[in-house]
N, C-alpha and C positions, 0 to 999 in steps of 0.2 A: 716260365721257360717252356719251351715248349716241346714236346714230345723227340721230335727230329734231333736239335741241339741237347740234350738229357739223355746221354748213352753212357753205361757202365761199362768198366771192363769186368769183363767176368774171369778172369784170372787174378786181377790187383783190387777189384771194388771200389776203385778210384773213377770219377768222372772225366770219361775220355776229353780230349779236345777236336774239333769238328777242323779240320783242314784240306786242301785239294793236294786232288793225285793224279797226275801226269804223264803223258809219254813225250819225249820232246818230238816236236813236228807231229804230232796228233792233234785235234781238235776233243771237244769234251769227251768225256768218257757218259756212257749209257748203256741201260743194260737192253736188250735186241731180244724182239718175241715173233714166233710166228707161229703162237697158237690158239688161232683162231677158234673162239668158243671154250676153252679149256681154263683151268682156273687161273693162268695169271692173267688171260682178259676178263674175268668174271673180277680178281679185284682190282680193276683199273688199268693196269698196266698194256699200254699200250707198244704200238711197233718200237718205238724206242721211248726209254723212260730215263733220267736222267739220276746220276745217282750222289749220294753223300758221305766224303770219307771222315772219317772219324781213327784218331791215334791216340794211343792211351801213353803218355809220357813217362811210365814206370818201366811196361816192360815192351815198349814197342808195339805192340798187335794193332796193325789197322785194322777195320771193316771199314765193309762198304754197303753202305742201306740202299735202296732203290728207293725213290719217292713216288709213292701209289696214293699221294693225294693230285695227284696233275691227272 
């Protein structure tokens, strides 16, 4: 499995499920940087980075990861 899909809740310690999060008439959601030279372009994260929601079925709590392997 790989890193990205293998997220814990940290409230239930149950293994989230990985699903999409939406606005309706929105296009993808991404997280927007403009800090040029600063650490979130030092690790990868570009002008726009796209991201992964992840919902834990017990007690509800999304996150949202950014993917800084792109």
């Amino acid at each position: 499995m790989s890193p990205m899909s293998d997220r814990q809740c940290p409230d239930c310690d149950v293994q989230m499920e990985q699903t999409n999060i939406t606005a309706e008439g929105v296009g993808d959601l991404y997280v927007e940087t403009e800090r040029d030279g600063e650490i979130l372009d030092r690790l990868g994260v570009g002008q726009q980075t796209s991201v992964h929601t992840f919902l834990c079925l017990e007690c509800g709590l999304t996150r949202l990861y950014a993917d800084l392997s792109e």
